[in-house]
KETOR-820437 format. One record per residue (C-alpha): residue number from 1; residue in one letter; x, y, z. Coordinates in Angstrom, 3 decimals, padded with zeros to 6 digits. Layout:
BEGIN
+-----+---------+----------+----------+----------+
! num ! residuo !       px !       py !       pz !
+-----+---------+----------+----------+----------+
! NUM !       A !        X !        Y !        Z !
...
+-----+---------+----------+----------+----------+
// end
This chain:
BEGIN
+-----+---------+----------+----------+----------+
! num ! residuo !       px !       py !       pz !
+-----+---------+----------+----------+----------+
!   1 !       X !  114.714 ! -032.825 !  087.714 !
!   2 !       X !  112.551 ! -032.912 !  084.688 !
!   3 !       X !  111.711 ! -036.623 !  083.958 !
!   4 !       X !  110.061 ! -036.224 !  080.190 !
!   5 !       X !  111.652 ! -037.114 !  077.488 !
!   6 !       X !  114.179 ! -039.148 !  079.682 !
!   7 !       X !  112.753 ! -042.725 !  078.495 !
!   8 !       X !  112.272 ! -041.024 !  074.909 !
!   9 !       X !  113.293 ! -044.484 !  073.226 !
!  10 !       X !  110.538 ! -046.394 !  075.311 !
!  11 !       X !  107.929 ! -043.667 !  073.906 !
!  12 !       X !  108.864 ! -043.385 !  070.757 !
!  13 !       X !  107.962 ! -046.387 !  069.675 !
!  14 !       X !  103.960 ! -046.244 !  070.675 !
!  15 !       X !  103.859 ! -042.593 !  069.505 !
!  16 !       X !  104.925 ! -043.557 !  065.874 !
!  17 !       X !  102.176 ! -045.862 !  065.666 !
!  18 !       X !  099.144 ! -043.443 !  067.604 !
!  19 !       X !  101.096 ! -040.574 !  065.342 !
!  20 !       X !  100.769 ! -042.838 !  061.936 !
!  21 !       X !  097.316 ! -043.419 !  063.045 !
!  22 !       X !  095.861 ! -040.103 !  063.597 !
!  23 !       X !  097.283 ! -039.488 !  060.003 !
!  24 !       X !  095.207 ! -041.744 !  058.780 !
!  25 !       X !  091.773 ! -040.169 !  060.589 !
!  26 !       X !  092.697 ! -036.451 !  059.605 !
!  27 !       X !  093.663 ! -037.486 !  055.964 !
!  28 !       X !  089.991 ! -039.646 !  055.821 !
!  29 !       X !  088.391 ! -036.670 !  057.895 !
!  30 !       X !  089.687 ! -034.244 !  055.273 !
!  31 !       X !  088.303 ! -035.779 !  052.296 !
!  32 !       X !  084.890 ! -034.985 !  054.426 !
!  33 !       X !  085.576 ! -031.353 !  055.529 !
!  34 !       X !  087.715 ! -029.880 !  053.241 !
!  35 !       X !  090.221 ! -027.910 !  053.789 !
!  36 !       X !  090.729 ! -028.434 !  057.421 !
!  37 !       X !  088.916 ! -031.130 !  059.007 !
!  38 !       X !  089.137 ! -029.401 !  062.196 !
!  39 !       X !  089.365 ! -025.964 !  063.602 !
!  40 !       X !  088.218 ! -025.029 !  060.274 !
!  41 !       X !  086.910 ! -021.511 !  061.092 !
!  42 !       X !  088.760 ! -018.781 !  062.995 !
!  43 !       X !  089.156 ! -015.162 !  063.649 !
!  44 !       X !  092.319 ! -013.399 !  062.886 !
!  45 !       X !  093.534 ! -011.435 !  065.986 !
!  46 !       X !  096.391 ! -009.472 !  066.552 !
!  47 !       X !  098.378 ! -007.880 !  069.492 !
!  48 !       X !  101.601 ! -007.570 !  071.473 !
!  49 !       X !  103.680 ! -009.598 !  074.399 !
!  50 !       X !  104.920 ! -007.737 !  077.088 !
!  51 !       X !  107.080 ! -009.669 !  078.914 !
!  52 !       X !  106.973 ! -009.754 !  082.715 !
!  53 !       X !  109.648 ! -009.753 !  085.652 !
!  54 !       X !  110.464 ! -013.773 !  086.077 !
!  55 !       X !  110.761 ! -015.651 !  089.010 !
!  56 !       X !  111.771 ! -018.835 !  087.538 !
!  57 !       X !  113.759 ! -019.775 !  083.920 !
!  58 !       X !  111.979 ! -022.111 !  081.487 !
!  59 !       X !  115.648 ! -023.196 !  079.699 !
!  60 !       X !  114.395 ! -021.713 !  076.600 !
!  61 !       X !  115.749 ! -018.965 !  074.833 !
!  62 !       X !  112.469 ! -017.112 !  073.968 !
!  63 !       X !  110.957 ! -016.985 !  077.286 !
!  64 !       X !  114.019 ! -016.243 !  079.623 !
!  65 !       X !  115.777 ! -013.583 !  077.212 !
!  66 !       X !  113.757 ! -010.709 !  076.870 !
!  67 !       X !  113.933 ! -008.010 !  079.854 !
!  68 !       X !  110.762 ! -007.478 !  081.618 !
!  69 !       X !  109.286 ! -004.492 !  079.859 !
!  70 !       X !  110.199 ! -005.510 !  076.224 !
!  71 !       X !  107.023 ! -005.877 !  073.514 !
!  72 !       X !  106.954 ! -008.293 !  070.252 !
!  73 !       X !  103.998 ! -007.895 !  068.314 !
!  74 !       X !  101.748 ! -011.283 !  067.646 !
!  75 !       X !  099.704 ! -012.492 !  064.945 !
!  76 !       X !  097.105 ! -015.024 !  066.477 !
!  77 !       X !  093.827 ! -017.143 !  065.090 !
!  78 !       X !  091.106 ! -018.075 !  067.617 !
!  79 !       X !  088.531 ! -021.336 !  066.540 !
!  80 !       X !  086.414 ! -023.722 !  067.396 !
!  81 !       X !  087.396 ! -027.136 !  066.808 !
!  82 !       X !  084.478 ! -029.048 !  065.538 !
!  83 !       X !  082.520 ! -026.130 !  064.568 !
!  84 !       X !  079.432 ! -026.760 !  066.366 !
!  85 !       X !  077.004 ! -024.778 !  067.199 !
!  86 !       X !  077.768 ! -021.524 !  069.802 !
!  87 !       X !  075.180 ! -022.796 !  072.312 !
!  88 !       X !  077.746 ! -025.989 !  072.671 !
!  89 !       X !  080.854 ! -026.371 !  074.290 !
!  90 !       X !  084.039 ! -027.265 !  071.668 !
!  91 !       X !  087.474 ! -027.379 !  072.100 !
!  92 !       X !  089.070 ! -024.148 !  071.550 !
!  93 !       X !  091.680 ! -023.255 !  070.053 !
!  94 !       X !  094.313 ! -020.365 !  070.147 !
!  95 !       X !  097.594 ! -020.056 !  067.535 !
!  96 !       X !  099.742 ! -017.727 !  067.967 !
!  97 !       X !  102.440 ! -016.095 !  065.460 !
!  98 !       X !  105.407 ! -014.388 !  066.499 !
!  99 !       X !  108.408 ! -012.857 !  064.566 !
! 100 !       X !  111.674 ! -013.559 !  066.133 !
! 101 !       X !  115.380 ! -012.965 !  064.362 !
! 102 !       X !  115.227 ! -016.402 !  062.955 !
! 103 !       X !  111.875 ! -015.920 !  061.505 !
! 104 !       X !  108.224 ! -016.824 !  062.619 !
! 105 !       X !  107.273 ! -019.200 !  065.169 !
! 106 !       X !  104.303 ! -020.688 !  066.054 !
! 107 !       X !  102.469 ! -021.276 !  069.507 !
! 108 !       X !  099.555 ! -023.950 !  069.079 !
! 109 !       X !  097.326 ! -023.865 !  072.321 !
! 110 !       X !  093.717 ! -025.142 !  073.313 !
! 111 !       X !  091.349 ! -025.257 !  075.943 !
! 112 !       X !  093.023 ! -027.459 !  079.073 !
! 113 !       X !  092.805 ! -027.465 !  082.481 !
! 114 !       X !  095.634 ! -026.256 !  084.712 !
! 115 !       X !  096.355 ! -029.136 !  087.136 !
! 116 !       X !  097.898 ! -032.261 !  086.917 !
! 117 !       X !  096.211 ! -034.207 !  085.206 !
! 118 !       X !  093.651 ! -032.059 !  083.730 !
! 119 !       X !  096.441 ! -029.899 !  081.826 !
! 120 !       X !  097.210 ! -033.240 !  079.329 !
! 121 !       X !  093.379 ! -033.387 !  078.468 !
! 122 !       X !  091.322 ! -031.121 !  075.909 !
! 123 !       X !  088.111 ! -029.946 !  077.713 !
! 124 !       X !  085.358 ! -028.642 !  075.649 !
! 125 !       X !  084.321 ! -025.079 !  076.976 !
! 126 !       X !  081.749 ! -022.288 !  075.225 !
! 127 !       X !  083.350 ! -019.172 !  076.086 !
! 128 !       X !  086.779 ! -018.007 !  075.224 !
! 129 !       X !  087.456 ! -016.381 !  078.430 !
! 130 !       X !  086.318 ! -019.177 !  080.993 !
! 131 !       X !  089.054 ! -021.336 !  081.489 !
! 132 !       X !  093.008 ! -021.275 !  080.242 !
! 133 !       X !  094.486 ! -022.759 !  077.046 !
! 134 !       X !  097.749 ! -025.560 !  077.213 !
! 135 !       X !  099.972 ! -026.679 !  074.557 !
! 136 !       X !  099.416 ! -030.388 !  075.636 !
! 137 !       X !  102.772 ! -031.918 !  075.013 !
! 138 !       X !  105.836 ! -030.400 !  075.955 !
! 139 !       X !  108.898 ! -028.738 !  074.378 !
! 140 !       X !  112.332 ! -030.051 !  075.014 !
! 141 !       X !  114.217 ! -026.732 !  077.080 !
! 142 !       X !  117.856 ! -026.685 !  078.810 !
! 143 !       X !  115.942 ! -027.699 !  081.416 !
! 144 !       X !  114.122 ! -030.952 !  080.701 !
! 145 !       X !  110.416 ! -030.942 !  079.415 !
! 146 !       X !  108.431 ! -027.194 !  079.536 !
! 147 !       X !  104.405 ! -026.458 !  079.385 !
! 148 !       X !  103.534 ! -023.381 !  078.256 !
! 149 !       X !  099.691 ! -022.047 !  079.505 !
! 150 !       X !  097.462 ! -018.678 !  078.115 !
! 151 !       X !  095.354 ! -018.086 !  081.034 !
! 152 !       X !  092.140 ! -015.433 !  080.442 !
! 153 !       X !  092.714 ! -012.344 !  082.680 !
! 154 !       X !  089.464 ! -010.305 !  081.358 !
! 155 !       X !  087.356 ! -008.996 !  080.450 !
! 156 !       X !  084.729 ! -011.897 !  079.648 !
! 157 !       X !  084.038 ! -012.531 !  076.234 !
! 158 !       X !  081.016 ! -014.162 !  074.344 !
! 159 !       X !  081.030 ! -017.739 !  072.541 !
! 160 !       X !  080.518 ! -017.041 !  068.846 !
! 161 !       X !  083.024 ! -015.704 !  066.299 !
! 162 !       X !  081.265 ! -013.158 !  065.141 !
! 163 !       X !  079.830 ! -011.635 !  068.442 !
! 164 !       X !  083.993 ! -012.403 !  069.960 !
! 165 !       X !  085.253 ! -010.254 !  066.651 !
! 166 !       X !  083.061 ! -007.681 !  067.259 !
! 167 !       X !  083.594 ! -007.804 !  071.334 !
! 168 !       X !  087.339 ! -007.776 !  070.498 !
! 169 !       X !  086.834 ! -004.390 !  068.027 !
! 170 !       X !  085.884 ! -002.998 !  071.661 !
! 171 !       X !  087.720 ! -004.296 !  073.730 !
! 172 !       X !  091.264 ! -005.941 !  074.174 !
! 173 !       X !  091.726 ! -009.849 !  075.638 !
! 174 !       X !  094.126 ! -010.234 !  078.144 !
! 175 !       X !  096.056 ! -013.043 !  078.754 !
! 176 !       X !  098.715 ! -014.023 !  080.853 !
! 177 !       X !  101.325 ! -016.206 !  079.163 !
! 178 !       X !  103.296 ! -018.689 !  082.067 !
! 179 !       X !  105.151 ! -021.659 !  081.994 !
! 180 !       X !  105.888 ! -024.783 !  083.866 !
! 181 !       X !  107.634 ! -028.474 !  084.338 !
! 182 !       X !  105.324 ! -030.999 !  083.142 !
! 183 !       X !  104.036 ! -031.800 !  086.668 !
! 184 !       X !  105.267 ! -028.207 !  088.248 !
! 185 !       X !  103.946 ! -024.802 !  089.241 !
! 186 !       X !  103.164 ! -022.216 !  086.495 !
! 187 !       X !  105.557 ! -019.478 !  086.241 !
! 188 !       X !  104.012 ! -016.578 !  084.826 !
! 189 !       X !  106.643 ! -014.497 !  081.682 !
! 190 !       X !  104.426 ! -012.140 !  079.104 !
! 191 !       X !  101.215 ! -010.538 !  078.875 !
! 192 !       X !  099.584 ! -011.159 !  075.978 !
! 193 !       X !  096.787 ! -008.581 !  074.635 !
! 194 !       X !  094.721 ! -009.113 !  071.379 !
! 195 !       X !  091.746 ! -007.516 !  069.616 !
! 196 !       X !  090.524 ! -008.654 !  066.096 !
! 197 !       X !  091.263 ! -007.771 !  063.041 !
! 198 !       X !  089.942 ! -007.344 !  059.691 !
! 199 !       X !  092.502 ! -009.558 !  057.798 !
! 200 !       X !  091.689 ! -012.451 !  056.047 !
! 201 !       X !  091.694 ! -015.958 !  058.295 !
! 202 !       X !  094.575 ! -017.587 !  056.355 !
! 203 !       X !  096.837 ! -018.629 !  059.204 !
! 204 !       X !  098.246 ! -021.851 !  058.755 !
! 205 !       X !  100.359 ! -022.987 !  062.377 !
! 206 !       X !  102.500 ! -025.604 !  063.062 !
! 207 !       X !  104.490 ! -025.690 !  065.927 !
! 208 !       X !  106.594 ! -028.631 !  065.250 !
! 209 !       X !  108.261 ! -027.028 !  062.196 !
! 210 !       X !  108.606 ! -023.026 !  062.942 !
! 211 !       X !  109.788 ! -023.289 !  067.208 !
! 212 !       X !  110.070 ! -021.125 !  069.503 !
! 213 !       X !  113.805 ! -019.770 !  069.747 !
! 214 !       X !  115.694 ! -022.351 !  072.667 !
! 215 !       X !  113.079 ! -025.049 !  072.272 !
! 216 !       X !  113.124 ! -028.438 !  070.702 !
! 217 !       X !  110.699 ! -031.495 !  070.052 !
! 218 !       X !  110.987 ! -034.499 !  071.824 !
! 219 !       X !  110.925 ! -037.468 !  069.499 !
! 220 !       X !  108.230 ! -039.190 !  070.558 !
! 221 !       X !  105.938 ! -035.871 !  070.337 !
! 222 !       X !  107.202 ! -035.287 !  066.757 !
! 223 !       X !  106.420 ! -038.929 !  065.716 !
! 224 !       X !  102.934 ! -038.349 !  067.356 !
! 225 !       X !  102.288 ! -035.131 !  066.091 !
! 226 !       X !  103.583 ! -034.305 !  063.312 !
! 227 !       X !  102.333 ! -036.709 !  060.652 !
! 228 !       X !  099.157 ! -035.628 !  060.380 !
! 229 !       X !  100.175 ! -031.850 !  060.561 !
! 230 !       X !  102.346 ! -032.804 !  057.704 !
! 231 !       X !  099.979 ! -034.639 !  055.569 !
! 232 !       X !  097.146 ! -032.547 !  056.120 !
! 233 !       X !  098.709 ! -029.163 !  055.357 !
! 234 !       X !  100.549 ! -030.758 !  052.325 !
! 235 !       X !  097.222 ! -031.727 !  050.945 !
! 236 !       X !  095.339 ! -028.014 !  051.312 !
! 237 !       X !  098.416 ! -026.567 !  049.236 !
+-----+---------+----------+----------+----------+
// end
């Protein structure tokens, strides 16, 4: 059995007031680095899922539906977190953008670690392709609580934008899409390949507000997240 989001009224409570208080840091952070205080610079990508033959269902809509074989095209933005300098590691991020029939949803992932615990935890890394990216906090399936990884599959790819746009004009990045139970095995689903593109880097993500068909928010991850999503995004309109 999946044991998140069963004491959702015990964490709801602490989440509100960690959620409130990120607000305040991005809103103060913003004023500093307008007009995103993190992540600030990407590189537009774009691609296609090709789902996989499943051993296991996630109890959500998007991931167990499709037959293995289908294709979606995906929009997606890679960045650095804090910007710093290519020679350093960051935290990396990867959004991706995918039509479905009830519109767009949103995928927000970053650079994790794969095992319990390491798979709650951002860990700074320099290169795109040396180590998977995690959605941190889970979605509510059928099922109880689901994690959903990006893994690199190849080929190896360089640390700065511009030398990954211009390695990704080459070259595709693979990816293999999987998910799990908060404290499970990882299930692979999709394929995911992406090469850059010359469109502008406009995406805007938020997960919490444009879901994945078949998956919900937990309260407490709402109340925690989605604040500062909210009050940040409002104020770069």
């Amino acid at each position: 059995m999946r044991s998140v989001g069963s004491d959702d009224r015990v964490l709801r409570s602490p989440a509100t007031s960690v959620g409130l208080a990120l607000r305040a840091f991005f809103v103060g952070l913003q004023r500093v680095r307008p007009p995103r205080p993190i992540h600030s610079r990407g590189l537009a990508l774009a691609g296609s899922l090709h789902w996989l033959p499943r051993d296991e269902t996630a109890g959500i809509r998007w991931i167990d539906d499709p037959v293995a074989g289908e294709r979606h095209d995906v929009e997606a933005r890679f960045s650095r977190s804090l910007g710093l300098p290519d020679v350093l590691p960051d935290v990396l991020g990867l959004a991706l953008r995918v039509q479905t029939a009830a519109g767009a949803a949103d995928i927000e992932l970053a650079s994790t670690g794969s095992t319990v615990p390491l798979r709650f935890a951002l860990l700074p890394r320099r290169r795109p392709s040396s180590g998977p990216f995690g959605i941190l906090l889970p979605y509510r399936g059928e099922q109880g609580g689901v994690l959903l990884r990006a893994h690199p599959v190849g080929p190896p790819l360089p640390a700065g934008l511009r030398a990954l746009g211009a390695a990704l004009r080459r070259d595709s990045w693979w990816l293999e899409l999987a998910h799990a139970t908060p404290s499970g095995a990882w299930h692979p689903f999709a394929l995911l390949r992406l090469r850059s593109t010359d469109a502008a880097d406009t995406m805007r993500a938020d997960a919490g507000r444009r879901l994945i068909p078949g998956a919900r928010m937990y309260p407490w991850v709402s109340a925690l997240r989605q604040p500062s999503y909210d009050a940040v995004q409002h104020r770069d309109r």
